[in-house]
C-alpha positions in Angstrom: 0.0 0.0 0.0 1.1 3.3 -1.3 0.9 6.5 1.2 0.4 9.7 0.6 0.4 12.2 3.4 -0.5 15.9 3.4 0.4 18.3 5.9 -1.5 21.3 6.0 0.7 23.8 7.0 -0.1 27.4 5.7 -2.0 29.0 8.1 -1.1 32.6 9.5 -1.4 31.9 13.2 -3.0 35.2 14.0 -3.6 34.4 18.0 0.0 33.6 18.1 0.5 37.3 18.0 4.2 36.9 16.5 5.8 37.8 13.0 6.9 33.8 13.3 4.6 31.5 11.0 2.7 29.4 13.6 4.5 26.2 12.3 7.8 27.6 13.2 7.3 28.5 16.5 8.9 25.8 19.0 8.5 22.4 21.1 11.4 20.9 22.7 13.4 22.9 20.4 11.8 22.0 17.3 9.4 23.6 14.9 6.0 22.3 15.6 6.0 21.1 11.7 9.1 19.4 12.5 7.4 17.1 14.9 4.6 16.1 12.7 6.9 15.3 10.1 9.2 13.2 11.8 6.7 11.1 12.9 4.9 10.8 9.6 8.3 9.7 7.9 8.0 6.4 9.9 5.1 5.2 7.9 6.6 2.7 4.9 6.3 3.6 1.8 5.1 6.6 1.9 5.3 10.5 0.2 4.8 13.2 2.3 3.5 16.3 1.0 3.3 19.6 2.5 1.2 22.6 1.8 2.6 25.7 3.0 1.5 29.8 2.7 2.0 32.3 5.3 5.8 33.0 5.8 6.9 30.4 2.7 10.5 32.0 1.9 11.2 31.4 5.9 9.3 28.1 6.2 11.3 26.5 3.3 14.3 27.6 4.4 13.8 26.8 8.0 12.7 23.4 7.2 14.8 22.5 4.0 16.3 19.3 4.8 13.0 17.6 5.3 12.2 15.2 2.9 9.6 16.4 1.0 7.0 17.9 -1.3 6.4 21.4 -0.9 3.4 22.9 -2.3 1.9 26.7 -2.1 -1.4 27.3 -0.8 -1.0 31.6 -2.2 -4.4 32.3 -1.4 -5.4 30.8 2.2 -9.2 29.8 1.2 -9.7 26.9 3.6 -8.7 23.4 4.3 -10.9 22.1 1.5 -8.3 24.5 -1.1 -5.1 23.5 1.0 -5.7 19.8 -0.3 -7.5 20.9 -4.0 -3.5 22.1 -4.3 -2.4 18.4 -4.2 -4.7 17.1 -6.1 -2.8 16.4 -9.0 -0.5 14.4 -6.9 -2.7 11.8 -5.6 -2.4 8.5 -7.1 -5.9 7.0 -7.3 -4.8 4.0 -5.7 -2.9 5.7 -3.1 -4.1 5.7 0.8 -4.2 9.5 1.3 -3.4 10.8 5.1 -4.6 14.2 6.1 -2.7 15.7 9.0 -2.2 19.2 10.2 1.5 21.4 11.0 0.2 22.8 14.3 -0.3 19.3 16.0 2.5 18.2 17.1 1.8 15.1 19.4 -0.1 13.0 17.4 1.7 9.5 17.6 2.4 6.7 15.1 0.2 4.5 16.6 -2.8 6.6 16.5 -2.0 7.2 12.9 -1.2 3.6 12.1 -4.9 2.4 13.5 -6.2 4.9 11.4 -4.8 3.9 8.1 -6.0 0.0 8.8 -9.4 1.5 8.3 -9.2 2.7 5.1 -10.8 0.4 2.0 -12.9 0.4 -0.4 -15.9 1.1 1.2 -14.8 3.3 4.0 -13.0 6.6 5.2 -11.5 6.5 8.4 -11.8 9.8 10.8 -10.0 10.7 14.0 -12.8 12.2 16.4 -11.9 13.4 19.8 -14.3 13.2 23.2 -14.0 17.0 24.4 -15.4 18.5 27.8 -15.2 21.8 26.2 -15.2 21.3 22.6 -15.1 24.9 21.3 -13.5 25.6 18.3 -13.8 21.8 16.8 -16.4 20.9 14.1 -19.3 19.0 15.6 -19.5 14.9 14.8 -22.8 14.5 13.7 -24.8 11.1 13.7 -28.0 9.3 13.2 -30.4 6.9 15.2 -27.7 4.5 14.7 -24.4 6.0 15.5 -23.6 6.2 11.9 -21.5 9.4 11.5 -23.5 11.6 8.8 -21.5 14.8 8.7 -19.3 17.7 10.2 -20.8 21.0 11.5 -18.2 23.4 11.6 -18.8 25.3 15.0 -19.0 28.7 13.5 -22.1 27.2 11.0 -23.1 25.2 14.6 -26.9 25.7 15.7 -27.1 26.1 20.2 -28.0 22.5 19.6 -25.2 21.3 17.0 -23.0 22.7 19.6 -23.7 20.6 22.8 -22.1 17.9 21.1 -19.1 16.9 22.9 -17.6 14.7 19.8 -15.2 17.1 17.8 -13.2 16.5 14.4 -9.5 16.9 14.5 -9.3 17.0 10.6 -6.9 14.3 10.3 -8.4 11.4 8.1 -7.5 8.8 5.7 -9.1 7.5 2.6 -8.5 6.8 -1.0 -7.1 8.8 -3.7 -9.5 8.5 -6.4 -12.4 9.3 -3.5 -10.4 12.0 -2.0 -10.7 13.7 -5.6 -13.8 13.3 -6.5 -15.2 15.0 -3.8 -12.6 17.9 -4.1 -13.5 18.6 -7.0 -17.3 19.1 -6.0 -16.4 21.7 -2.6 -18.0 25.2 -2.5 -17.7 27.9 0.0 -21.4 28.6 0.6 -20.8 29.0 4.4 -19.9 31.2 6.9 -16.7 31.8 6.5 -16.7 31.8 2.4 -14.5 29.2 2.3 -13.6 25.4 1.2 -14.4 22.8 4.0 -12.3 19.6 4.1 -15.0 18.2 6.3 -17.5 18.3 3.6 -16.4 15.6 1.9 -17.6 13.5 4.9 -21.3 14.3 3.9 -20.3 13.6 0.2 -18.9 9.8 1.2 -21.7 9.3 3.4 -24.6 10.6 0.0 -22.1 8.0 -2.1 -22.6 5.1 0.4 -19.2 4.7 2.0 -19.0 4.2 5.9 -17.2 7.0 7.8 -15.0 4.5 10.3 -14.1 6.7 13.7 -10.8 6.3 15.8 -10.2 8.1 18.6 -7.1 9.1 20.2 -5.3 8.0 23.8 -5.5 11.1 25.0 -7.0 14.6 23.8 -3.6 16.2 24.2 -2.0 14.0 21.4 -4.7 15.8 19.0 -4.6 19.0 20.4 -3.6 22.3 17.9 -1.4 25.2 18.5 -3.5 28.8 18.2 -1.8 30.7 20.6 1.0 30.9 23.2 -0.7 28.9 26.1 -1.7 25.7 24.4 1.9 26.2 22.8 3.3 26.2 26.7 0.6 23.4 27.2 1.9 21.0 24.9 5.4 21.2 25.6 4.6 20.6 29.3 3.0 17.6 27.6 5.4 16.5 25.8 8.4 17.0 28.3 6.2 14.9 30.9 6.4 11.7 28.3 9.2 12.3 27.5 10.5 12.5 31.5 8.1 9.2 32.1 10.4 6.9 29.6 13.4 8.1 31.0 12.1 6.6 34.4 11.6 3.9 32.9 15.2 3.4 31.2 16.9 3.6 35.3 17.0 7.8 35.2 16.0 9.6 39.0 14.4 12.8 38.0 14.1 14.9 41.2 11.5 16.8 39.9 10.3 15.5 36.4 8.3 18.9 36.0 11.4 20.8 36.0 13.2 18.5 33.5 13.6 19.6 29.6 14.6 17.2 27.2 14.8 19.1 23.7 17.1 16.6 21.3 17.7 12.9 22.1 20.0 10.9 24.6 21.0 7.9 21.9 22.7 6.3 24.4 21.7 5.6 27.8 22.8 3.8 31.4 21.5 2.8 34.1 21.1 4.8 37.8 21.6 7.9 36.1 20.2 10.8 38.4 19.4 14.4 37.7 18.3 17.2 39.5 16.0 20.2 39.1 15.9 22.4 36.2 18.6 20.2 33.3 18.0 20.9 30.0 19.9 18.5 27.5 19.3 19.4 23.8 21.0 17.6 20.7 22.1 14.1 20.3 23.8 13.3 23.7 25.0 10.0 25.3 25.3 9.5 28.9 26.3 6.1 31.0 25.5 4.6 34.1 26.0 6.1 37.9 26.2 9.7 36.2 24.7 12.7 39.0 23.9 16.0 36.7 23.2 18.5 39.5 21.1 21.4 39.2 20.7 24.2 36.4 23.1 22.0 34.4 22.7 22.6 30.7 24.1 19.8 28.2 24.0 19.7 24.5 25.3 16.9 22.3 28.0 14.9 24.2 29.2 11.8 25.6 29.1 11.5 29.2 31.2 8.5 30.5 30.2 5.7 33.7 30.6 7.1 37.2 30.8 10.9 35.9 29.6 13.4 38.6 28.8 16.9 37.0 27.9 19.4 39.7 25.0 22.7 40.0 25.4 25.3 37.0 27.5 23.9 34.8 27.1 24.1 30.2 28.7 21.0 28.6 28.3 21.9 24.8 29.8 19.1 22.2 32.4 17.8 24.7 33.5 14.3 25.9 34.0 13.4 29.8 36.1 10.6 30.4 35.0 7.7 32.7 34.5 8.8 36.6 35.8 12.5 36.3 34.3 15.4 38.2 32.7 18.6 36.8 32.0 21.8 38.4 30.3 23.7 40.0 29.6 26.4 37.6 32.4 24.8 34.9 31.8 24.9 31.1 33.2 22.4 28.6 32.9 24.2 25.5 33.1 22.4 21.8 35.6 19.9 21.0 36.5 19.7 24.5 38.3 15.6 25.2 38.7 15.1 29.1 40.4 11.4 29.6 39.1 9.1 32.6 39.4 10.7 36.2 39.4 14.3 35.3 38.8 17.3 38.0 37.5 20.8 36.7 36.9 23.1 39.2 34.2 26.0 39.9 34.8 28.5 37.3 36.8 26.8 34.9 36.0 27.2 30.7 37.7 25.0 28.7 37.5 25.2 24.8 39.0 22.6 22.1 41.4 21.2 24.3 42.0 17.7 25.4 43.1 17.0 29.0 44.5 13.5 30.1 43.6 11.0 32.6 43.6 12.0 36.4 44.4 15.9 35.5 42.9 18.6 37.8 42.3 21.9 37.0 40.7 22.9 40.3 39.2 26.7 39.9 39.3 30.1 38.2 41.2 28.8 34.7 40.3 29.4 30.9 42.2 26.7 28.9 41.8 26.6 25.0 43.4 25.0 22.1 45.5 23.4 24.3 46.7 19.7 25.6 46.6 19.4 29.2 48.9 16.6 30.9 
């Protein structure tokens, strides 16, 4: 089975209140389009394709190593018009995923469930249970249970919107479907413009079932419109991502003041950190390491039996096995300490290598240098 996926990635971002297109702005150090695409490139087999518009010249450049189509959405008339764009690029045969730049958490698995009910005779929709579903097109269904439409909320009647079952927009379903509806959207509504989620009322009018999935949680389906659901999702997202280190043997002190924004590739066992470490990059770090407090590392290796105390910045350095950092040292880039190392409080050390069982206690700047 052949994949296509569209991302739908041109809107402004008006709440967001910033000169940054909404899909650039951050989580965990990475774009929120970033995040989406990453995990859509684990699907087999499959072409991604992304729809862009507001901000393009900084969007492609931003995001140019991604593998990937990029199409321009110049006029920004709806989500039915971001995938008319594509059109031309859908194989009939191909399964077509819908998904959207500004949410960032969706997982594989979710999306994986959702392509299994795709066929001939169905399109498969991801719905979401909501408390307070305001601002989500209403799930509408008959006498029994069969879904027969979307209501956007703004087009919503006081009844339509007691509904509590929402559309997230993401879907999947065939090409040569996916088409033939697109080509029949209008923008007779209230906004004046072209409704993806009319082409649910089409498929049901041509007999073909609309198959719901729903989530884990509301938070992996959740958008970005402004700042706080963008400060909401990273808390998110850092509280997973803090919950499998656990898991791995790592003692967060307090996992809510923990920020992992790049990957640890490698990891030990009884590793412990405390409050407020950030580690972005690719980093690996062994067994019976002790980060203390405020300690910032980006892409290194961190040896067994290392012990790197408060306020310390490790950036693209190597610590040899059981040596002793800080506190308030900094290891800057290509920065080699051999096995048993001391560095002091207020020590900087920059493309220098220092050998095994050297101390340089406190108060020292050493670069481009061999130490020992």
């Amino acid at each position: 089975m052949k994949i296509t996926t569209i991302i739908l990635a041109a809107g402004k971002g008006t709440r967001m209140r910033s000169e940054l297109p909404k899909i650039l702005h951050k989580i965990a150090g990475r774009p929120l389009l970033q995040h989406v695409y990453e995990m859509s490139s684990q699907l087999n087999n499959n072409a991604i394709k992304i729809v862009y518009g507001h901000g393009a010249d900084l969007v492609r450049d931003t995001l140019k190593d991604l593998d990937a189509s990029w199409i321009e959405q110049k006029q920004q008339l709806g989500t039915g018009h971001a995938v008319q764009q594509v059109s031309d690029q859908i194989a009939d045969a191909d399964t077509v995923l819908i998904l959207y730049g500004d949410v960032p958490l969706l997982k594989l698995t979710t999306v994986k469930q959702l392509i299994a009910n795709v066929n001939d005779e169905s399109l498969a929709l991801l719905t979401v249970n909501l408390e307070n579903p305001t601002g989500y097109g209403r799930i509408m269904r008959d006498d029994s249970g069969q879904v027969t439409k979307i209501v956007e909320e703004k087009d919503a009647s006081a009844t339509e919107k007691l509904i509590k079952e929402g559309n997230t927009g993401i879907m999947a379903v065939q090409g040569d479907k996916l088409k033939k509806w697109l080509n029949r959207l209008n923008n007779n509504n209230a906004q004046g413009e072209y409704y993806l989620t009319d082409v649910i009322e089409m498929a049901v009018a041509d007999g073909i079932t609309i198959v719901t999935n729903q989530p884990e949680t509301a938070d992996e389906v959740l958008g970005v419109n402004n700042r706080i659901q963008l400060s909401h999702l990273e808390r998110v997202y850092q509280q997973e991502q803090a919950c499998q280190l656990m898991e791995q043997g790592v003692t967060l002190i307090d996992p809510a003041r923990f920020d992992l924004r790049g990957s640890i590739e490698k990891l030990g066992i009884d590793v412990v950190c405390d409050v407020n470490v950030i580690i972005e990059g690719k980093n690996s770090i062994g067994s019976n390491v002790k980060i203390g407090a405020n300690t910032y590392i980006k892409n290194s290796i961190i040896n067994d039996n290392v012990q790197i105390l408060s306020n310390c910045i490790i950036e693209n350095a190597v610590i040899g096995r059981g040596s002793r950092i800080g506190p308030f040292a900094r290891l800057r880039p290509e920065t080699l300490l051999a096995e048993d190392v001391h560095i002091g409080n207020f020590v900087e050390i920059k493309k220098s290598s220092v050998a095994a069982s050297s101390k340089i206690n406190h108060l020292s700047y050493i670069g481009d240098t061999t130490v020992g």
